[in-house]
LUMGUDO-783906 format. One record per residue (C-alpha): residue number from 1; residue in three letters; y, x, z. Coordinates in nm, 2 decimals, always signed. Example, Ala and Ser with C-alpha at 12.3 -4.5 7.8 and 13.67 -1.06 7.14 Angstrom:
REC   seq   type       c2       c1       c3
REC     1    ALA    -0.45    +1.23    +0.78
REC     2    SER    -0.11    +1.37    +0.71
// end
This chain:
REC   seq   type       c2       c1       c3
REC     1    UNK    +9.24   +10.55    +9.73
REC     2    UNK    +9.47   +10.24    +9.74
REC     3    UNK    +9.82   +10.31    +9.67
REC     4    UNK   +10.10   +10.07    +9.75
REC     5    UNK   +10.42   +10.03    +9.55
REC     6    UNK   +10.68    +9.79    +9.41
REC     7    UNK   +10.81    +9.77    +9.01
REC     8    UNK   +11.09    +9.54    +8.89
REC     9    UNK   +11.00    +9.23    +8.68
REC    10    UNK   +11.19    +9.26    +8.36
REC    11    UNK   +11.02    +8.90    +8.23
REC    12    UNK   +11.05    +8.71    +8.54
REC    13    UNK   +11.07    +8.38    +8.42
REC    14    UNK   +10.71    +8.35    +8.28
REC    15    UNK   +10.55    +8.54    +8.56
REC    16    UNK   +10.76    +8.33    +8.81
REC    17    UNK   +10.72    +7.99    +8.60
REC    18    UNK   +10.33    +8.06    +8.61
REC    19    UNK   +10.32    +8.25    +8.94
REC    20    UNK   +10.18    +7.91    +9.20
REC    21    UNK    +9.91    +7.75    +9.13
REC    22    UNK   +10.02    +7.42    +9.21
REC    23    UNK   +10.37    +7.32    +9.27
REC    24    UNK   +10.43    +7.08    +9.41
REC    25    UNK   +10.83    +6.98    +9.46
REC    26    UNK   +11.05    +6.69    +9.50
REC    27    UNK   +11.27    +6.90    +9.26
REC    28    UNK   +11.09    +7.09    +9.04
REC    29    UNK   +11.36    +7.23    +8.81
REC    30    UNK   +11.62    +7.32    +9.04
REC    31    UNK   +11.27    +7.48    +9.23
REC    32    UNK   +11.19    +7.66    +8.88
REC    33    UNK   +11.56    +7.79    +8.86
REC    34    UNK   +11.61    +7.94    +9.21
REC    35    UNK   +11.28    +8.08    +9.13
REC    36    UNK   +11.38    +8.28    +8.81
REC    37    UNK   +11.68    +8.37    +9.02
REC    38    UNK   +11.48    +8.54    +9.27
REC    39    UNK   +11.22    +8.72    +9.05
REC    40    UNK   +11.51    +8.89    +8.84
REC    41    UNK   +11.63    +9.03    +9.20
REC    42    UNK   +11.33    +9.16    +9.36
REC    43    UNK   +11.00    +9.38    +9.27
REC    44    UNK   +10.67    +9.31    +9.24
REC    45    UNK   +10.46    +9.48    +9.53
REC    46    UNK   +10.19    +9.69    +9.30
REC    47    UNK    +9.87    +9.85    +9.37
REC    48    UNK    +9.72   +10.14    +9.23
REC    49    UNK    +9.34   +10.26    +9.27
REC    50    UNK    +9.11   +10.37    +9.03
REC    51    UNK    +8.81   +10.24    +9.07
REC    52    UNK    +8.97    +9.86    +9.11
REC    53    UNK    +9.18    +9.91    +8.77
REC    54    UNK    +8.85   +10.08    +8.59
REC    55    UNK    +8.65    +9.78    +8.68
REC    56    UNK    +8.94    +9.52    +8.61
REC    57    UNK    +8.98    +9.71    +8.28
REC    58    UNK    +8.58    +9.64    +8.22
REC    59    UNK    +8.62    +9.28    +8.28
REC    60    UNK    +8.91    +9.20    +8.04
REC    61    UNK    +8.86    +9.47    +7.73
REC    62    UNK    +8.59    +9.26    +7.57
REC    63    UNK    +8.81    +8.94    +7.63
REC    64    UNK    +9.11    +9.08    +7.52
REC    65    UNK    +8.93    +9.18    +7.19
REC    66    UNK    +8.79    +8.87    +7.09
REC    67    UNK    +9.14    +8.70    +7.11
REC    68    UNK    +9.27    +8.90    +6.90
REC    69    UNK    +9.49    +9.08    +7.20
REC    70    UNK    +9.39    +9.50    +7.10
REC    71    UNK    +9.64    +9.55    +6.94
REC    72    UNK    +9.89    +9.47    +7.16
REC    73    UNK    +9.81    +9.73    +7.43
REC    74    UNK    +9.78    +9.46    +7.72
REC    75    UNK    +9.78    +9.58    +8.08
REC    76    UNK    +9.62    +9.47    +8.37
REC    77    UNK    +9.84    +9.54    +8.68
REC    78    UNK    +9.69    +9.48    +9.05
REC    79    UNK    +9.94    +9.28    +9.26
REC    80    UNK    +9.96    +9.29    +9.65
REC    81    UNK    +9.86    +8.95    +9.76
REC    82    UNK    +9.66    +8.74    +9.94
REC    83    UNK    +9.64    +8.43    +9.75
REC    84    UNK    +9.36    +8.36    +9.47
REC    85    UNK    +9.62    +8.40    +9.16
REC    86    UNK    +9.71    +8.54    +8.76
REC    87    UNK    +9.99    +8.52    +8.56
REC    88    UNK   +10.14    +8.74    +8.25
REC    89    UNK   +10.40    +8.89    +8.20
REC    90    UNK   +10.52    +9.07    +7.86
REC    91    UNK   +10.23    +9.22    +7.75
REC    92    UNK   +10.05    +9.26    +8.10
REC    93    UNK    +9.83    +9.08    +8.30
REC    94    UNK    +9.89    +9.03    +8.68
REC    95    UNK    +9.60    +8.94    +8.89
REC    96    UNK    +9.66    +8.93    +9.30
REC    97    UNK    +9.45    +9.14    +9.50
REC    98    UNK    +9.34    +8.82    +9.67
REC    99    UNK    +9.17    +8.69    +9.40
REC   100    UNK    +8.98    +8.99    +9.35
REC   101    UNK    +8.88    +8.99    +9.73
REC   102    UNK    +8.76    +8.58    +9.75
REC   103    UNK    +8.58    +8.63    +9.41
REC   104    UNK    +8.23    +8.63    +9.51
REC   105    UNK    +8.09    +8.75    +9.13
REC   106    UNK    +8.20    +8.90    +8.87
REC   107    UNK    +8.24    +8.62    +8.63
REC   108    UNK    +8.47    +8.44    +8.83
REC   109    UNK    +8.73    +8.68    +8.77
REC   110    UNK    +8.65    +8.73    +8.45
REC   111    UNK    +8.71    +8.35    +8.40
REC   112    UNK    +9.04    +8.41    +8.53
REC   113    UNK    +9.14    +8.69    +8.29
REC   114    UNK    +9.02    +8.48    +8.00
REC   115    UNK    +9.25    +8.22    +8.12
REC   116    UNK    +9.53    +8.45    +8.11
REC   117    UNK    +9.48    +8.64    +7.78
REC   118    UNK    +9.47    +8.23    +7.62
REC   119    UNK    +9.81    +8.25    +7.73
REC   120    UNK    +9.92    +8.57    +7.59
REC   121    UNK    +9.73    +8.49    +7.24
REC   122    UNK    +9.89    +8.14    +7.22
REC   123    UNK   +10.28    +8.34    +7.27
REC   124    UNK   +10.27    +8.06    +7.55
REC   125    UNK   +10.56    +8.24    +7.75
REC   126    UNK   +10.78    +8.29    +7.44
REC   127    UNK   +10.71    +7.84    +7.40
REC   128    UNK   +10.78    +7.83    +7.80
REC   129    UNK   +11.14    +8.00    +7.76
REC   130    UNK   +11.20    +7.74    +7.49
REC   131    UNK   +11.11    +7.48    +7.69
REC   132    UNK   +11.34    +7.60    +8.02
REC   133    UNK   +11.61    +7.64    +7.77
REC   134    UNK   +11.55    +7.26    +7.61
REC   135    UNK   +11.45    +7.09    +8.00
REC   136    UNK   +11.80    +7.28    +8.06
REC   137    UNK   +12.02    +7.12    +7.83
REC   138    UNK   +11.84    +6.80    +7.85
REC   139    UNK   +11.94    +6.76    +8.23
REC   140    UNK   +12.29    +6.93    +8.18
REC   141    UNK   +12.39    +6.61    +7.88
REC   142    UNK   +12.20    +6.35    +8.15
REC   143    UNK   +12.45    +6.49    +8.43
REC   144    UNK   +12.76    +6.48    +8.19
REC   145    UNK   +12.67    +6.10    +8.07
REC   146    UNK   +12.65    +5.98    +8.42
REC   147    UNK   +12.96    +6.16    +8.53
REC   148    UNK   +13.15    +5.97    +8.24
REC   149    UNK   +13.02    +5.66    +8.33
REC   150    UNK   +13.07    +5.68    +8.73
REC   151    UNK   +13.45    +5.79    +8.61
REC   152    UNK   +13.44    +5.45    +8.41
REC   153    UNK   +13.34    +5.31    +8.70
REC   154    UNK   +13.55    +5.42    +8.95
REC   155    UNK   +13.83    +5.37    +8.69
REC   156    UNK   +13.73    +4.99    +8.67
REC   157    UNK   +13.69    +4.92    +9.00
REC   158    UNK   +13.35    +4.82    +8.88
REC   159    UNK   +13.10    +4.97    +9.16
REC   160    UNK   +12.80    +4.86    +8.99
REC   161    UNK   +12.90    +5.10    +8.67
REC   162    UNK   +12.96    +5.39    +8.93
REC   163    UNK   +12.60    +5.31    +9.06
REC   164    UNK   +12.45    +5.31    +8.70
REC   165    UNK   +12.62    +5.66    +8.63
REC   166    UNK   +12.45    +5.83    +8.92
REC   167    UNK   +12.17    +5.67    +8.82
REC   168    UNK   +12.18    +5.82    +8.48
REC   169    UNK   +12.21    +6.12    +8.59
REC   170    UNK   +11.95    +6.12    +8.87
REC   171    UNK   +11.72    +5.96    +8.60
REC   172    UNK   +11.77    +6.25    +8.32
REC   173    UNK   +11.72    +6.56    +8.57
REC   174    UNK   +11.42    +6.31    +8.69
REC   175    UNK   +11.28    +6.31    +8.28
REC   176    UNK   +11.37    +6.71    +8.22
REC   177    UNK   +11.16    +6.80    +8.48
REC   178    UNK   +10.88    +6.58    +8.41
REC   179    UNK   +10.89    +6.69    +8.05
REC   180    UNK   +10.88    +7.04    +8.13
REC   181    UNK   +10.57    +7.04    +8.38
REC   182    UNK   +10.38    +6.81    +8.14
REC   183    UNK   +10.45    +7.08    +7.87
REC   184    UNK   +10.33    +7.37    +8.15
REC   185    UNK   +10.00    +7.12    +8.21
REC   186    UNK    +9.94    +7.10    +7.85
REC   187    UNK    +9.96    +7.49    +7.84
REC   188    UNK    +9.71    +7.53    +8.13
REC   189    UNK    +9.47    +7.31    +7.95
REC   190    UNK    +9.48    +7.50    +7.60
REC   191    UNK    +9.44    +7.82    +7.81
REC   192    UNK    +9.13    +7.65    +8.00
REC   193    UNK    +8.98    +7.59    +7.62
REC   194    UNK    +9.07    +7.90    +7.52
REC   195    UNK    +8.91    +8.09    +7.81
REC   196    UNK    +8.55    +7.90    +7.73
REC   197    UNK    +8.57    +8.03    +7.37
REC   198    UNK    +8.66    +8.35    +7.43
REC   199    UNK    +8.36    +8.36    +7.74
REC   200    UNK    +8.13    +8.22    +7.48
REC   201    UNK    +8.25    +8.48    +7.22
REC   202    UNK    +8.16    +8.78    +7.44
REC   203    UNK    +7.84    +8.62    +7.58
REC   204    UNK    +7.97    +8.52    +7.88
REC   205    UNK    +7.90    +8.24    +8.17
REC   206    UNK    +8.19    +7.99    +8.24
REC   207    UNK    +8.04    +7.89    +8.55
REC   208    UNK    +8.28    +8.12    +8.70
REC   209    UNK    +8.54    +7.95    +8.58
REC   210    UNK    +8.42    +7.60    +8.73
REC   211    UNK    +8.37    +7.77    +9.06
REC   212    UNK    +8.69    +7.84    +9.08
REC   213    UNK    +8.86    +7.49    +9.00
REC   214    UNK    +8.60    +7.39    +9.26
REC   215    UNK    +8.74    +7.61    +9.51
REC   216    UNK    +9.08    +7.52    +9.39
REC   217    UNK    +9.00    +7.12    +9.46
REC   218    UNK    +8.81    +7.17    +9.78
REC   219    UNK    +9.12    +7.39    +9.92
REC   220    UNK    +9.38    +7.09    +9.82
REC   221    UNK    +9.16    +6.84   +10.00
REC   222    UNK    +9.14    +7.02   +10.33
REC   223    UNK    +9.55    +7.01   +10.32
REC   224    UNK    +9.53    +6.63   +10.29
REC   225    UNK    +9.75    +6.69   +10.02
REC   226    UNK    +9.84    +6.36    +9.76
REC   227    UNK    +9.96    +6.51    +9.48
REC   228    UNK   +10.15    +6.33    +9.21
REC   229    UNK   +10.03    +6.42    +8.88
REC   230    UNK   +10.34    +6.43    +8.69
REC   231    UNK   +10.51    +6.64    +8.96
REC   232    UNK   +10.29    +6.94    +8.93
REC   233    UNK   +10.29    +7.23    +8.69
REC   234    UNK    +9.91    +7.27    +8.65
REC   235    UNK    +9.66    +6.99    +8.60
REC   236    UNK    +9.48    +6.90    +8.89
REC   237    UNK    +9.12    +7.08    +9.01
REC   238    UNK    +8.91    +6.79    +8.95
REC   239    UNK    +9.11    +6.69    +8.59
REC   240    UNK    +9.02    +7.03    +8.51
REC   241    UNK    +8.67    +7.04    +8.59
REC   242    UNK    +8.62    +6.72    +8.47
REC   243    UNK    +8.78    +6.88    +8.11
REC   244    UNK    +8.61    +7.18    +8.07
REC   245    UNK    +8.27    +7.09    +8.25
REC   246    UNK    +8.09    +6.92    +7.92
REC   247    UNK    +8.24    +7.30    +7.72
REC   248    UNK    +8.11    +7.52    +7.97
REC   249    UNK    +7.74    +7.34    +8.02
REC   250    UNK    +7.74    +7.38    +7.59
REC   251    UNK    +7.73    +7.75    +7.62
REC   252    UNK    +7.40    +7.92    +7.57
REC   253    UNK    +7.54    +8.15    +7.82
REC   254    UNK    +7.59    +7.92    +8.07
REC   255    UNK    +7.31    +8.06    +8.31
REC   256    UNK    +7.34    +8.41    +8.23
REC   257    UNK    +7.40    +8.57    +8.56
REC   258    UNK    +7.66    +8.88    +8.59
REC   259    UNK    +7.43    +9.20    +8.55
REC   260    UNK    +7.30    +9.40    +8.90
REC   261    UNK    +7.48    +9.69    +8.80
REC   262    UNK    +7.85    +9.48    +8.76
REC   263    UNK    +7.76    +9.31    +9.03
REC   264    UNK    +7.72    +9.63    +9.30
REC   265    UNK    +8.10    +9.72    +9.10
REC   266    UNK    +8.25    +9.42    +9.22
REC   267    UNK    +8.08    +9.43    +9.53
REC   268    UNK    +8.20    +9.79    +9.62
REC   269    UNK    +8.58    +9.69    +9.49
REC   270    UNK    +8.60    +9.36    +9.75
REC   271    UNK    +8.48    +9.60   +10.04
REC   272    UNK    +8.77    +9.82    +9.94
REC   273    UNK    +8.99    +9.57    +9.90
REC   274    UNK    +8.93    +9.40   +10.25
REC   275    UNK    +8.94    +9.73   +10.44
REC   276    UNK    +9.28    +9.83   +10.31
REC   277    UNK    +9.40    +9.47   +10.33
REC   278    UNK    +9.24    +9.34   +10.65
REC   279    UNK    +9.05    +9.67   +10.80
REC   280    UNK    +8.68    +9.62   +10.96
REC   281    UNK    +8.75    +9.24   +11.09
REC   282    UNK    +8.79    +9.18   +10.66
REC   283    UNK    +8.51    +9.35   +10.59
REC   284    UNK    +8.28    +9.20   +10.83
REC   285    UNK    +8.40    +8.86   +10.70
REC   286    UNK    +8.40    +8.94   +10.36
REC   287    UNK    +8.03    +9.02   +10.42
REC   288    UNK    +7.89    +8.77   +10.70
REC   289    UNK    +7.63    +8.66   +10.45
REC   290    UNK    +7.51    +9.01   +10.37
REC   291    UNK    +7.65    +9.26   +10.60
REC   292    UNK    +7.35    +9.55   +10.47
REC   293    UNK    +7.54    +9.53   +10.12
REC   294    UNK    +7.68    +9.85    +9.98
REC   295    UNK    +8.01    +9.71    +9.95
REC   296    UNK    +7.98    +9.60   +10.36
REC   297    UNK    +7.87    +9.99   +10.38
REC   298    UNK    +8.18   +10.09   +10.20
REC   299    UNK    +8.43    +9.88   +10.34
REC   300    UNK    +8.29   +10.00   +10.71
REC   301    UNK    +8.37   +10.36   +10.58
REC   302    UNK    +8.69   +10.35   +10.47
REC   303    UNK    +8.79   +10.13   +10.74
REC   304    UNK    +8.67   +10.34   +11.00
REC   305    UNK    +8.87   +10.63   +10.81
REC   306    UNK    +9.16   +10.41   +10.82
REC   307    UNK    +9.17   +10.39   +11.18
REC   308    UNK    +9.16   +10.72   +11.25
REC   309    UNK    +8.78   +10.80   +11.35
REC   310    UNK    +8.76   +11.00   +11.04
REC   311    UNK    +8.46   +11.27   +11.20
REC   312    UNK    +8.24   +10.92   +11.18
REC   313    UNK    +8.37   +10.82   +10.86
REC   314    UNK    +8.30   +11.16   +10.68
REC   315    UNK    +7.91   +11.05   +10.82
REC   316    UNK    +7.91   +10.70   +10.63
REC   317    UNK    +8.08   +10.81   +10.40
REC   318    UNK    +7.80   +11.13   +10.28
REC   319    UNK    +7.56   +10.87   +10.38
REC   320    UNK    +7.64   +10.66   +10.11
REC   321    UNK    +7.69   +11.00    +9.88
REC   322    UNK    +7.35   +11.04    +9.90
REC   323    UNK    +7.23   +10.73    +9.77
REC   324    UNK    +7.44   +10.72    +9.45
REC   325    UNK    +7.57   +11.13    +9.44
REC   326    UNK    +7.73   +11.07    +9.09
REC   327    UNK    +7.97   +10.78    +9.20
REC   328    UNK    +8.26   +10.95    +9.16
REC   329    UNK    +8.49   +10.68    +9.41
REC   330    UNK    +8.27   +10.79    +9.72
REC   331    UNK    +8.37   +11.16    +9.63
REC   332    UNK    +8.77   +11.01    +9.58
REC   333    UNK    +8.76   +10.86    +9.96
REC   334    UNK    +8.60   +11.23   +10.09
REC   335    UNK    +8.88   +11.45    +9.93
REC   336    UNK    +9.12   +11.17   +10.14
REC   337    UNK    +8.90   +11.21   +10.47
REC   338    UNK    +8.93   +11.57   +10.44
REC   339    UNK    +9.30   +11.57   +10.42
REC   340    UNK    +9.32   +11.37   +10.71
REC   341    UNK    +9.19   +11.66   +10.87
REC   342    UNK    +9.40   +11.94   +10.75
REC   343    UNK    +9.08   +12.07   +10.51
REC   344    UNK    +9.28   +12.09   +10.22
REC   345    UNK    +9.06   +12.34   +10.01
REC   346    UNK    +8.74   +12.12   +10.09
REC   347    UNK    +8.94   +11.83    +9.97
REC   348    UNK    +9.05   +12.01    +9.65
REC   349    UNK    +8.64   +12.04    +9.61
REC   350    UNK    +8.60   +11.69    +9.68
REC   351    UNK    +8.86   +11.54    +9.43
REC   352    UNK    +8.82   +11.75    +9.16
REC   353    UNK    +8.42   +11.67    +9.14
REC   354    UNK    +8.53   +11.26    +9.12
REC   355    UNK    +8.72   +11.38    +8.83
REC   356    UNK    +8.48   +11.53    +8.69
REC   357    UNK    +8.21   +11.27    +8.76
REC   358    UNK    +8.48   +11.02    +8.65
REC   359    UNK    +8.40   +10.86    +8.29
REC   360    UNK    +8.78   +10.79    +8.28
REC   361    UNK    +8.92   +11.08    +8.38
REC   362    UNK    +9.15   +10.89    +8.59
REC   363    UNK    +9.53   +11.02    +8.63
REC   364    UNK    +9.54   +10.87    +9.00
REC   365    UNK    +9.25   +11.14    +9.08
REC   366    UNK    +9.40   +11.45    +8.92
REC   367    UNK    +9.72   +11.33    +9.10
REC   368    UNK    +9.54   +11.40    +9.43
REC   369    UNK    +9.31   +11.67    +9.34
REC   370    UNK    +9.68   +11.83    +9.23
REC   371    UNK    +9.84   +11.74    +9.57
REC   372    UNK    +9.55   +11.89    +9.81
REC   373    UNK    +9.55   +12.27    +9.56
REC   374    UNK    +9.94   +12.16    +9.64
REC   375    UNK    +9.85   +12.16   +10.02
REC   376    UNK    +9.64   +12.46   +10.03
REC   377    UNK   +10.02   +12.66   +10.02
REC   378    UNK    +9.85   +12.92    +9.81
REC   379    UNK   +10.07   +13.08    +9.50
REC   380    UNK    +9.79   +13.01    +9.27
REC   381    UNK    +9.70   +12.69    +9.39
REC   382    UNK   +10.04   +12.58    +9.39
REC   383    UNK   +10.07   +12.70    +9.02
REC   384    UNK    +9.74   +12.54    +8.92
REC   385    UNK    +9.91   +12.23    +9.14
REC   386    UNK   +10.20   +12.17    +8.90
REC   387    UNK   +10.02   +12.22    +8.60
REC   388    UNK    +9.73   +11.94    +8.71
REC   389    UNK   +10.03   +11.68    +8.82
REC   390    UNK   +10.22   +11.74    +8.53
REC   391    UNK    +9.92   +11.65    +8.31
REC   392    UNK    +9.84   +11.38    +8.52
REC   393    UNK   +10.20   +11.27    +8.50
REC   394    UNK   +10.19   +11.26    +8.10
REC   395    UNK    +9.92   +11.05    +8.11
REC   396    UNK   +10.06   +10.74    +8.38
REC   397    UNK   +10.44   +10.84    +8.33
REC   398    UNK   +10.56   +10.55    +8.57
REC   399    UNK   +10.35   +10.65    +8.86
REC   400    UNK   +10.62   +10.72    +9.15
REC   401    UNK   +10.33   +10.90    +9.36
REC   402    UNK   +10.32   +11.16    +9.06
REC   403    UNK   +10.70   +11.26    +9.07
REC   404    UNK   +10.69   +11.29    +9.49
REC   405    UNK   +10.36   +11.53    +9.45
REC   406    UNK   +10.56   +11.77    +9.18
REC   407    UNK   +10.89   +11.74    +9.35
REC   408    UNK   +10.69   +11.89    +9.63
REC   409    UNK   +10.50   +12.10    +9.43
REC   410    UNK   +10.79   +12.27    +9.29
REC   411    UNK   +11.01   +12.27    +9.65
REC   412    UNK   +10.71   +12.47    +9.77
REC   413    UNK   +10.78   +12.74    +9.51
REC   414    UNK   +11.10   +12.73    +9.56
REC   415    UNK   +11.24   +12.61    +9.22
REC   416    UNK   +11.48   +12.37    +9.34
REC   417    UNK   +11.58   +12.24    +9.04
REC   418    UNK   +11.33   +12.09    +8.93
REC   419    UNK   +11.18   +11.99    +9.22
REC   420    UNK   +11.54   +11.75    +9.24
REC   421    UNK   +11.44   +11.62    +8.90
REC   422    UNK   +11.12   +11.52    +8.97
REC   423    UNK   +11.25   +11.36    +9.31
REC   424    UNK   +11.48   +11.17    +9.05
REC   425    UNK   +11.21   +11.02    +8.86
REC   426    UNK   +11.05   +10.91    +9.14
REC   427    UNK   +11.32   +10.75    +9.27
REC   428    UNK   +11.41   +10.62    +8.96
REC   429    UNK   +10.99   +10.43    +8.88
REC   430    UNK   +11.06   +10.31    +9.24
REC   431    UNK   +11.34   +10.07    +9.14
REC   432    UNK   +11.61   +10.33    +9.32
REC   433    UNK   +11.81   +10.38    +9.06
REC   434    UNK   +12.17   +10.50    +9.28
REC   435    UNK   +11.92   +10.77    +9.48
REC   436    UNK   +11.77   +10.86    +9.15
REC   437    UNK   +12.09   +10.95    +8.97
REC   438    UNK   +12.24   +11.13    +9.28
REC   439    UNK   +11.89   +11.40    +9.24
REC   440    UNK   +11.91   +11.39    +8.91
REC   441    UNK   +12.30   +11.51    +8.92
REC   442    UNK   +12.17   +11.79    +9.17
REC   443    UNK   +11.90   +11.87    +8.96
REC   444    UNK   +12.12   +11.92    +8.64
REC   445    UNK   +12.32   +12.20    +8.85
REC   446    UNK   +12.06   +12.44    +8.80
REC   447    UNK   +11.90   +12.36    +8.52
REC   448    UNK   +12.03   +12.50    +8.15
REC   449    UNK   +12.28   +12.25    +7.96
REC   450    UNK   +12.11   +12.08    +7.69
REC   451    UNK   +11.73   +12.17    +7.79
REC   452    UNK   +11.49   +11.90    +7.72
REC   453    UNK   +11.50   +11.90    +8.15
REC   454    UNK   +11.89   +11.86    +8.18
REC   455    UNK   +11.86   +11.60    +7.87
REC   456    UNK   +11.61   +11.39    +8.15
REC   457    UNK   +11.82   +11.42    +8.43
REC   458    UNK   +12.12   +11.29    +8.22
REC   459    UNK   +11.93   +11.00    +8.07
REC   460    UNK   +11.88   +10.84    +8.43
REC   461    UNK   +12.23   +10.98    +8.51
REC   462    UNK   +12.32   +10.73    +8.21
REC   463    UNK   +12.07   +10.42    +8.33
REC   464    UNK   +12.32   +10.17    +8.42
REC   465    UNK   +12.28    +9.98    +8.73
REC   466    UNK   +12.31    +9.58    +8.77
REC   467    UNK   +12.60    +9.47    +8.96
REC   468    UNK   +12.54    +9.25    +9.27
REC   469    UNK   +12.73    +8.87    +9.21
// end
């Protein structure tokens, strides 16, 4: 099941600086400031499900090994967006749901995530901050010569000097902003190079890659758009095809079509996608050219459980059970249909068979198998409850979904405590640090001083919170 949620960007310069895929601005660098502004102040909206992260996290793993990216435990983190877009951030990859959802094959995304990791193995965020620091000072010593000289002027009675100074300084913002998105261009371009190696390395098409510059260039000529090239941060659609086309055709993998198998995957994942995002209208338009699919057939499901029919969505739903009964996602969206209709033990049934059909053992599914033994009200389920969200919890400890099942959990039983504690941490992976601390203060009323519980609350009691300007 699709979760929404929100984290905090702690590198938002890089994820902000990347974040459009063309900008185009009349002042790119104040533009490029306001926007690092902004991403230090607000979240990120997140999604978590795990069949979409399984399958992102089969795309990228052999990419991110052959550049030399294992050992740096890279993440791939599912953003809430619309728009056909990747950037990283730190040592995680942020792909918009979007993208996902107008990807028609698999390779096209993967062409995307080989993009990105060319970024992370070339430390080309790190070079970016350099650059925003040196564009910076570069337009700050432009500004201060042109002030001097408009001072001279005005001090001379010599208008033409005044007009020179503002000139100056017009002129040197002008230059540290064309500097700094020719460096970003020249970054996008070694990425784009990178990305065919690493395609090529893993036995991998770049056609995907191509496909998307094309829709890229096809998209900006619709808008009419005239772009000037030395005003944008990415090189242009056609420039890019037109670099990498010759690289691409090279590869003996060229024509190697994504397997049936991945295919189906990525074809189930978009009619997810569009039913959560855009409910049955999405779905059918996702699928006009093939609406018999299996990802059409899933979509319908879950959008028909979405609106509330969820007796005729338990019928497509089993329907497509049948044809693939060790799928362990189909079993995933049955345990949620069931809840929707108060059958919390059958749901318990339903969840805890997709974990046990799931190769990944995916924390998301424990999470919910926990919640609905949570929802049965039974002593021993309840037990059993906290025990299965706790273990869930270890193993995805900034999962806010996690803490609000325990903290109910544990109010069921009665331990209050703990159930405030839990409450904190969820509060405090949600980005609410003020709510978090007041639970956690509650929490450490009833729990023993210096216990490796009163120890927790006290560390987010300690967090220290930013300061509005």
């Amino acid at each position: 099941m699709i979760a929404f949620h929100k984290i905090s960007s702690r590198q938002s310069i890089i994820a902000m600086a990347r974040s459009a895929l063309i900008m185009l601005t009349a002042g790119a660098f104040c533009a490029t400031q306001t926007a690092v502004a902004t991403a230090q102040s607000a979240s990120v909206p997140i999604v978590r499900d795990a069949e979409i992260e399984a399958l992102v996290t089969d795309y990228a793993t052999p990419i991110i090994k052959t550049a030399g990216l294992s050992k740096h435990a890279i993440s791939i983190v599912l953003v809430n967006n619309r728009s056909f877009n990747a950037f990283v951030d730190g040592r995680r990859i942020f792909i918009n749901t979007g993208a996902l959802l107008q990807a028609e094959t698999p390779n096209e995304i993967i062409g995307v995530l080989a993009h990105e990791a060319g970024h992370l193995a070339g430390g080309h965020q790190f070079q970016l901050r350099e650059q925003l620091a040196n564009a910076k000072t570069m337009a700050v010593v432009a500004s201060l010569l042109g002030m001097g000289a408009m001072v001279a002027g005005a001090a001379s009675r010599q208008g033409g000097l005044a007009q020179a100074g503002a000139g100056i300084a017009m002129g040197g913002t002008e230059a540290a902003m064309r500097g700094l998105l020719n460096y970003q261009r020249t970054e996008e371009m070694a990425a784009d190079r990178s990305a065919i190696t690493y395609l090529a390395n893993t036995g991998q098409s770049a056609k995907g890659m191509l496909t998307t510059f094309e829709r890229f260039s096809n998209a900006l000529s619709l808008t009419g758009t005239r772009a000037d090239p030395y005003r944008i941060s990415h090189p242009l659609p056609r420039e890019r095809i037109a670099n990498l086309e010759t690289l691409a055709h090279a590869s003996p993998y060229f024509d190697k079509p994504d397997s049936p198998a991945l295919q189906q995957r990525h074809d189930l994942m978009r009619g997810k996608i569009a039913a959560y995002t855009g409910g049955g209208a999405s779905v059918l338009q996702t699928f006009r050219k093939d609406p018999k699919n299996i990802g059409a057939r899933y979509g319908d499901a879950i959008a028909t459980y979405l609106n509330g029919s969820s007796q005729s969505a338990m019928s497509k739903i089993d329907a497509l059970i049948k044809e693939q009964p060790k799928n362990p996602y189909f079993q995933e969206i049955k345990g949620e249909i069931l809840l929707k209709q108060n059958k919390a033990e059958e749901a318990a049934r339903a969840f805890q068979k997709a974990s046990a059909l799931d190769p990944r053992k995916s924390s998301l599914i424990r999470m919910s198998y926990g919640r609905s033994l949570m929802l049965t009200g039974t002593p021993a389920n309840l037990k059993e409850s906290v025990d299965i969200i706790k273990a869930s919890i270890g193993r995805d400890r900034e999962s806010p979904a996690g803490y609000a099942y325990l903290a109910q959990a544990y109010g069921q039983m009665g331990d209050m405590p703990r159930s405030d504690l839990a409450s904190a941490e969820e509060k405090y992976y949600s980005g609410k640090i003020q709510e978090a601390q007041i639970f956690a203060i509650r929490a450490q009323r009833g729990l023993k001083s210096g216990s490796p519980e009163w120890i927790q609350a006290q560390d987010i009691i300690s967090t220290k919170t930013k300061k509005r300007k």
